[in-house]
Every structure is written in structure tokens, then in C-alpha cells.
N, C-alpha and C positions, 0 to 999 in steps of 0.2 A: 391916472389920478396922481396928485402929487400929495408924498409923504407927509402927515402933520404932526406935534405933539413929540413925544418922548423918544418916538422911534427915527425920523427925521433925518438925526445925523450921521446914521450907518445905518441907513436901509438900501439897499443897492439892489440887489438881484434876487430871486425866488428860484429855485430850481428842480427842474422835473425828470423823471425817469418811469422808464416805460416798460418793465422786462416782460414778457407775453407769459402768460399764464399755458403751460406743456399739455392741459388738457382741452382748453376752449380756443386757443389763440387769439385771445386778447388781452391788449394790455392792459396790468394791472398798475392803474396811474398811483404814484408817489409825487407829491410836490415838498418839499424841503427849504424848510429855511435859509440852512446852509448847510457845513460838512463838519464833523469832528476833526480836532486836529492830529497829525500824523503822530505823533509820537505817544509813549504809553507808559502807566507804571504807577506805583502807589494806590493810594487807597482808593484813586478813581477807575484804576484800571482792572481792578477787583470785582468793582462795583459794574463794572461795563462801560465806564465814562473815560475820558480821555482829559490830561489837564487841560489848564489856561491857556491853551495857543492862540487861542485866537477869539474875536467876541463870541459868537455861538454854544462854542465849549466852556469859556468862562460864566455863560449866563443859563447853562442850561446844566453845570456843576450846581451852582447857587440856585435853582430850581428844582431842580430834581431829588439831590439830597437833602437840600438844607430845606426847604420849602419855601422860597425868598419871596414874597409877595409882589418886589418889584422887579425881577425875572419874569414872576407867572404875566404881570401886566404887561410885560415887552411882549412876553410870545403872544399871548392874547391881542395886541395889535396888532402886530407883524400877520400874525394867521387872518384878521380883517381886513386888513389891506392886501391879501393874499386870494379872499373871498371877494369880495371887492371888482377887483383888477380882473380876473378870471370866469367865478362861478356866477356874479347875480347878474340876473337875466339871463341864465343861461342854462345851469344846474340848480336845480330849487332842491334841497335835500331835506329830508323827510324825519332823519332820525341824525343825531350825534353820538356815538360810542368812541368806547377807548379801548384798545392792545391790552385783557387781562396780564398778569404779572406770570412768574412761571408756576406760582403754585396755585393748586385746586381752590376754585371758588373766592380768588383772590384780585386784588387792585390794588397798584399802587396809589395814595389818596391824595396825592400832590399832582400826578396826572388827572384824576378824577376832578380835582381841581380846575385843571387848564379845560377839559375836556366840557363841566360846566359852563364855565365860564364864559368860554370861546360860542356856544349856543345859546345861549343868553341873550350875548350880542348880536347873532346872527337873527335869531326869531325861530331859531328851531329847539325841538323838543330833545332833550338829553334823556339817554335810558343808559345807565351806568352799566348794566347786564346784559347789554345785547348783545356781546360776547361773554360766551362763559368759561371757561376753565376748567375741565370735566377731570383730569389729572393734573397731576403736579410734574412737571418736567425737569430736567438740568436748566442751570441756566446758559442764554446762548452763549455768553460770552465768555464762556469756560469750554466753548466745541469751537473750533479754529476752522475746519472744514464747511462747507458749503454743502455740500448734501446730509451731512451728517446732522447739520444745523437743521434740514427739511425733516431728517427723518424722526428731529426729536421733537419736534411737535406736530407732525403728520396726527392728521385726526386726538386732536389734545384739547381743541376748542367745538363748542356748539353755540347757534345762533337764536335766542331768546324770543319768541314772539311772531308776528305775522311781518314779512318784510314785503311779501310778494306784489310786484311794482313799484318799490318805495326805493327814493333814492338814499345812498347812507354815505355819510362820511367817518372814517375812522382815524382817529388822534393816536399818534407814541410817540414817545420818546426820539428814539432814534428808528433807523432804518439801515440796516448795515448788509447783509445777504440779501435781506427781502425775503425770507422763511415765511415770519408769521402773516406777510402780507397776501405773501402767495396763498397761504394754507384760510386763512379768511374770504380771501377774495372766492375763492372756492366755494366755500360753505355758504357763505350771502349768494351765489350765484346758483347753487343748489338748492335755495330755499326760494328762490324767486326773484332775488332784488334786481334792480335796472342800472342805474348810476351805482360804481362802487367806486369811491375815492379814498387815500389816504393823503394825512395832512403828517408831517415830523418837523420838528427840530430840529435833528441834522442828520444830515445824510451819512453812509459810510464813505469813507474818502477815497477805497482801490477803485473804484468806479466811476469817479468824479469824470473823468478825461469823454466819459460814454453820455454823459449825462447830458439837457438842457437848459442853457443860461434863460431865464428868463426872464427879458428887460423889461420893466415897468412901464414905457413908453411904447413899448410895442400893445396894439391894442387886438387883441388873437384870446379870444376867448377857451375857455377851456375843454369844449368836447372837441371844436376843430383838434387840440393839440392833442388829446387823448385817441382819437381816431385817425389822423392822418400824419402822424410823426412818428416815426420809425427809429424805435431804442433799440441800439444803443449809436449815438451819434456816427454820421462818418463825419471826419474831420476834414479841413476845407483845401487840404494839398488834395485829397482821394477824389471832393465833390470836382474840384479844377480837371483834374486827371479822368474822372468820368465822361465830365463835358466834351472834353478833348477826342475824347475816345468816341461819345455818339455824333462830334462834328463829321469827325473824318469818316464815320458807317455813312451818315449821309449825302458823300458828294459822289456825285453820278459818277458811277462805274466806266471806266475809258472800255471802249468794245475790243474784243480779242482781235488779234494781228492774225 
């Protein structure tokens, strides 16, 4: 479909990533707006945001902190024509939640916001609790490590209600390790659920290189891409280099002399 309205004239690509869940082997899909930008510092970088580099970090500063109404309605586009393009007719999702905050029994109420908003639109039911917050953690963006980052909220969330066969989509902020995605995906997966999607803002940028472009024009619905696309990308010297490599397995073997 072709982009209409406010979002129009920088809407380009959506992108996905796949990292396999270490105890079921499957991937826990993340689809992303875009990426934060590379650089860091001040009161954004405190806060776990990254400045103005580029649109996504500019608009998801102006959304997140400030609670900018015409931020929340970009990503509430962007995330429809995200839904759109991929999931309808294809993934019908059953419930909308959002990535509690780090502390117990807590939301951030600007994502609450988007997280509303965005199921509104869609025709799905929003349950602001369907992830809970059973403690209070550090926040991620003060643990630099990657496992360290898993193990501070290893069992920190529980899952609200009956999910069992019910597809869910989960809304955050950003997506930077994939901790909390990991450690949900889990939990909705232990409770029963079938479709487990995450929808973010922006991605984390060290992973960018591993990730999926995904072009609007290409018309590849979304469980093909969640089941048969293998995160983290190879890159397309390796894919050539592959090819080359099962040409030449293939050509008949000359007989021994």
C-alpha cells in the first residue's frame, strides 16, 4: 500500500528482527520503526533515549518524555501501516499490551497512550495489565552488558488473564538487547499464547547490520517472515559466496584416474 497523510514523506522502511528464543527455538519477532541514533549523552541518555540524530529519535524524544500528541499520532500511523502491510489478513491479534516500566506495578502513561491508541485503530481490545511488573528492577539502560541486562529482569514480569490461544501484540518503546522481549515472549508462551509479536519505535543500532529491511512494496506477509527468515541476516557477499560454493558441490564429480 502506498503511504498517506502526515506520515507520507519519510516513511520508507519497517524493520524486523528475529533473535530465537534459547529455550523454545523460536523466533521472537520485533518489527521496528527505525533505529536510535548512534551517539549519546545528556538528559536523554540518562533517560535511555538517544538525542536528535535522526527522525525516529527526534520524534520518539518528543513522545516519550514530553508526551507530544503529534509524535504519538506519527507512531500510531507508522505502527498502522505497519499492521496493514504485514499482519491483516494474516495475524488477527486478540489482545494489545505494552512493556511495563522498571518499577513494580508500574507504566509508563505516554506508552499507555500509543499502546491505546494504536488498538483502537486496529479493532483490538487493549488490556493495559496484561503484563505486570511483580518487582522493581534497575533500569536497562544503566546495565551495559547483555546478559546482565537478561538477568535483571529474568522472571520480574507475570502475564494477566487467560491468553491461552490468543494472539498478542506487545508495544515499547525501544528494543535495544531484546531482554524484556525475550523474558515476555516466554511468559505469553508458558501461559498458552500462539502469535507473540512485538511492535517498537526503534530499534537498537549494534544490530542494525543483522536486521531486516523491510520494503513496503514487497508484499511477504508476516508469519512467512517470522517463520521462515533466519535472524540474524547473512549479508549478500556470504549469500553470493554460498551460492558459489553449492554450484561448484553440484557439478558431477570427474571419475578417479
Amino acid at each position: 500500500m502506498t503511504p498517506t497523510g502526515t506520515v507520507q514523506s519519510d516513511y520508507k522502511y519497517s524493520f524486523y528482527r528475529g533473535e530465537k528464543c534459547k529455550h523454545c527455538g523460536l523466533a521472537v519477532p520485533v518489527f521496528g520503526l527505525g533505529y536510535l541514533a548512534e551517539s549519546g549523552g545528556g538528559e536523554f541518555e540518562e533517560k535511555g533515549l538517544r538525542p536528535t540524530d535522526n527522525v525516529t529519535s527526534k520524534k520518539l524524544n518528543k513522545f516519550y518524555l514530553d508526551g507530544d500528541k503529534e509524535a504519538l499520532n506519527y507512531f500510531v500511523e507508522r505502527f498502522v501501516l505497519l499492521y496493514e502491510e504485514r499482519f491483516k489478513g494474516d495475524i488477527n491479534f486478540d489482545y494489545v499490551g505494552i512493556v511495563p516500566s522498571h518499577k513494580k506495578g508500574d507504566y509508563n502513561q505516554n506508552l499507555a497512550k500509543l499502546g491505546r491508541a494504536l488498538a483502537e485503530r486496529l479493532g483490538i481490545t487493549f488490556k493495559l495489565n496484561l503484563i505486570e511488573r511483580t518487582r522493581t528492577t534497575q533500569e536497562q539502560h544503566k546495565i551495559n552488558n547483555k546478559s546482565d541486562r537478561i538477568a535483571n529482569v529474568k522472571d520480574s514480569m507475570k502475564v494477566n488473564g487467560d491468553v491461552k490461544d490468543k494472539n498478542i501484540l506487545i508495544v515499547d518503546n525501544t528494543v535495544v538487547t531484546g531482554a524484556h522481549a525475550l523474558e515476555i515472549f516466554e511468559k505469553l508462551r508458558d501461559a498458552g499464547a500462539k502469535w507473540i509479536v512485538f511492535f517498537c519505535i526503534a530499534l537498537g543500532n549494534k544490530a542494525k547490520k543483522d536486521d531486516f529491511d523491510l520494503n513496503p512494496s514487497a508484499n511477504i506477509k508476516a508469519s512467512e517472515i517470522i517463520t521462515k527468515w533466519n535472524w540474524p541476516k547473512v549479508d549478500q557477499q556470504a549469500r553470493l559466496l554460498h551460492k558459489a560454493e553449492q554450484k561448484h558441490e553440484d557439478l558431477p564429480k570427474a571419475n578417479p584416474v
